[in-house]
N, C-alpha and C positions, 0 to 999 in steps of 0.2 A: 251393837245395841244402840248406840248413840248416832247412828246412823236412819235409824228404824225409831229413834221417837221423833228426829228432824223430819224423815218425812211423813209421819204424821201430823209433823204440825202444818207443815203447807201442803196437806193432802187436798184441800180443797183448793186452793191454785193449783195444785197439780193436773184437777182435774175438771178446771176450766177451761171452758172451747176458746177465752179469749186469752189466754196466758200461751208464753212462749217458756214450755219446758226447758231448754237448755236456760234460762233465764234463772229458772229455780232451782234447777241442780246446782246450777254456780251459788244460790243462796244456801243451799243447804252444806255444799261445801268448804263455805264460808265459816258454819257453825259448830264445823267439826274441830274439837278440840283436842285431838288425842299426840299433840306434840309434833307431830306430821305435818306435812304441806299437801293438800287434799285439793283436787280440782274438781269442777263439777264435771268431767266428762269422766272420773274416776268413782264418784260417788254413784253415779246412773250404771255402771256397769258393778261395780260391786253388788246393789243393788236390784237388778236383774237377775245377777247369777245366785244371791239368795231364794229370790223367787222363785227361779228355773227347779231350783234343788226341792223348795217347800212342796211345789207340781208334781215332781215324782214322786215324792214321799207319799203327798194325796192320794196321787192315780195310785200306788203299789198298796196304802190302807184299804182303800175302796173296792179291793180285788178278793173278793174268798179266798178264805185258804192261805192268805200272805201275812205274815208274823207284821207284828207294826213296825213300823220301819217311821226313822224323824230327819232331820236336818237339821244343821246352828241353826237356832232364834224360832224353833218348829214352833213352841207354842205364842212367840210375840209376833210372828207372821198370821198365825193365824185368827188371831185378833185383828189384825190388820186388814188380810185378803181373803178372809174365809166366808165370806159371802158375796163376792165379786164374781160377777158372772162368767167374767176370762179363768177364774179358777174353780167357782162348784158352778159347772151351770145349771142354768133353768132348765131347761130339759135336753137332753140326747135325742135322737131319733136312729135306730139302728140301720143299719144298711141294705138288713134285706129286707124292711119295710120300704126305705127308698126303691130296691129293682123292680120289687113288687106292684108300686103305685106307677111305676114308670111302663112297666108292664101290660098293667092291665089302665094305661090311659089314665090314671087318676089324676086330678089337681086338687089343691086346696084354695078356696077363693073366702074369701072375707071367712075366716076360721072353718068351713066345713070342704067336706069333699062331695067333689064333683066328678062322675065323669065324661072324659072327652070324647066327641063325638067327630 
C-alpha cells in the first residue's frame, strides 16, 4: 500500500519525458518505511508485478461469462491505472477486421478509409 501512495506521489515525474525513472524509483525507495532496506530497482519490480496481476484480473472481468476475479491492491490500482491507455485502452481493433482491410487493399489516411489502387 505504502508503495502505491509513493508512487502516486511522483506519478507526474514518473511520467515525464525529461525525468530518469530509475532516478525516481530510488526516490521512492527511499520513502519506504516498513523497517526493511528497499531499493529502487526493488520497488519498480514489486511494482510491475502488481500491475501485471491488476491486467489479468481486468482482461478476465472484461470477458463474459467469467466470475470477478481481483488482485492485492485491486481496487487502489485501479484508481491509479484504470484509465491509462496501456491498461483500458482507447480502442481495440480486431483482427479480422485487420485481414480484411488488408485484403481487400484498404488504408486508413488522415482518419478515413481509402482504397488502394
Amino acid at each position: 500500500m505504502l508503495l502505491l501512495e509513493n508512487y502516486e506521489t511522483y506519478s507526474d515525474e514518473m511520467h515525464s519525458p525529461t525525468a530518469k525513472k530509475q532516478k525516481v524509483w530510488e526516490k521512492i525507495g527511499k520513502l519506504q518505511t516498513t523497517g526493511y532496506t528497499v531499493n529502487g530497482e526493488q520497488c519498480k519490480n514489486k511494482f510491475k508485478d502488481l500491475v501485471n496481476a491488476y491486467k489479468k484480473a481486468k482482461d478476465h472481468n472484461n470477458k463474459s461469462g467469467n466470475d470477478p476475479a481481483t488482485c492485492p491492491f485491486f481496487f487502489e490500482l485501479d484508481q491509479l491505472l484504470g484509465s491509462k491507455p496501456n491498461v483500458t485502452p482507447v480502442a481495440v481493433v480486431a483482427r479480422t477486421v485487420l485481414s480484411m482491410c488488408c485484403r481487400l487493399k484498404v488504408v486508413m489516411i488522415k482518419g478515413g478509409f481509402h482504397l488502394r489502387t
